[in-house]
Structure formats: structure tokens, C-alpha cells
N, C-alpha and C positions, 0 to 999 in steps of 0.2 A: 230457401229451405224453411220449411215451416215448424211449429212445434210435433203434432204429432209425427213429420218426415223424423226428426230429432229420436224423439222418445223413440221411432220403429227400430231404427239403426243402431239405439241403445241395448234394444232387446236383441238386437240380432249378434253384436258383437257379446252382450254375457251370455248367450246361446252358442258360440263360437267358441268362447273362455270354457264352456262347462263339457263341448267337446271333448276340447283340449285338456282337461281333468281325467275327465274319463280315460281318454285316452293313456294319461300320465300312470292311472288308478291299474289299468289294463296293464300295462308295462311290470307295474308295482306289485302285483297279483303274481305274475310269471316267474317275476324274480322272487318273490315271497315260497311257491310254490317250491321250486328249483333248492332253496336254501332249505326248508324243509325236508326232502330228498337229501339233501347232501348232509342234514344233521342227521334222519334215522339212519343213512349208512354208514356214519362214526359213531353211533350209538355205542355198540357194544364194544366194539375194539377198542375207542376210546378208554371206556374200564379200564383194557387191559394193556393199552401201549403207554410208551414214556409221556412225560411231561411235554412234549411238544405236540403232540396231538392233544392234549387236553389241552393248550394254550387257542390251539386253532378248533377246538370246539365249543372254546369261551367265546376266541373272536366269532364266530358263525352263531352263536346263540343272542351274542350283542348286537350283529349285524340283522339278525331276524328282529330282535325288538325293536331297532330303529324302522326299520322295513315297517312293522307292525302297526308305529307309531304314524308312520308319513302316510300308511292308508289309511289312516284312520284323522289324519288334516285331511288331506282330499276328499274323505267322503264328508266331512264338515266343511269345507271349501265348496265339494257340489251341492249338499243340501244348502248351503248360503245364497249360489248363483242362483240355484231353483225357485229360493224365497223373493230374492230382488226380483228376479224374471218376472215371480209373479204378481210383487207389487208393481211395477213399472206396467203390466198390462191392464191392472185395476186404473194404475193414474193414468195412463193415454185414452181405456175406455172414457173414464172420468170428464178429461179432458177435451174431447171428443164430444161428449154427449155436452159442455160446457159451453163449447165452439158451432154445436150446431143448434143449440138453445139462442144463444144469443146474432147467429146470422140469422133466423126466425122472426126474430124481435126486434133486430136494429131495420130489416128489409119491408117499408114500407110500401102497399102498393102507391101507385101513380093516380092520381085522382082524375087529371084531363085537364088541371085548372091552369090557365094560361094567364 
């Protein structure tokens, strides 16, 4: 295995990872949306019922901010994968053109001399 084989498989698993974010983010959204929903439907009644629905309009309010907060790692989590991705394609280019400069350079032709 060679360095660039390295570095490609490097890229391909944080492209993998950032899937898998996304994915995570997509989950995160759904359920964010859904809690949303479920807060403006105890909006108003909440005013008006006992202290137990105002207890579970706090938890549903806490639960959104945490929600709020974890999409908002993920989308700093995916913009990170995006940044690495896209240094590691600068350094394999790099490397690459590094690798192919120097078998250029080290490959003498054959002169014939016996």
C-alpha cells in the first residue's frame, strides 16, 4: 500500500463520517421539527392547564434547546469533516505531484554503455 492508496482511503472514510453526520443532522432536524409541533400545540392550553403541563412544556422547551444545540455540533462537526477532506486532497495532490517530480528525476535514461 502506498502513501497516496493511504491518503485516498483517508478521504473516503471522512467522506463516510460526514455521511454519517448528515445523516445523524437529518434524524436531528425531524425530531427537532416534530418537537416544535408538539410545543405550538401546548402553547396555548399550557397558559391555561395545571402545573403539570407547564412542567412538560419546560421539559419539551429544554429538549428543543438541547436538540438545537446537537444540530448545531453536527453542522460544526460537518463543516470540520469538509475542511479536513479538503486539506487531505490538497496534501495527496501535493504529494502526488511530489512522487511524480521525483520518479522524473531519480529515472535515468540507459545510455548503452557496457
Amino acid at each position: 500500500m502506498n502513501l497516496p492508496d493511504t491518503l485516498a482511503e483517508n478521504i473516503a472514510a471522512r467522506f463516510t463520517q460526514l455521511d454519517h453526520l448528515e445523516r445523524e443532522l437529518g434524524a436531528v432536524a425531524l425530531r427537532l421539527g416534530r418537537l416544535e409541533q408538539a410545543v405550538a400545540a401546548l402553547g396555548e392550553p399550557a397558559a391555561k392547564t395545571s402545573g403539570v403541563a407547564e412542567e412538560r412544556f419546560a421539559r419539551m422547551e429544554a429538549e428543543l434547546a438541547r436538540a438545537g444545540k446537537q444540530l448545531e455540533e453536527y453542522a460544526a462537526a460537518i463543516e470540520s469533516s469538509r475542511t479536513a477532506g479538503a486539506q487531505t486532497d490538497d496534501l495527496v495532490e501535493r504529494v502526488v505531484e511530489a512522487l511524480e517530480s521525483l520518479q522524473s528525476t531519480s529515472i535515468e535514461p540507459t545510455t548503452g554503455v557496457s
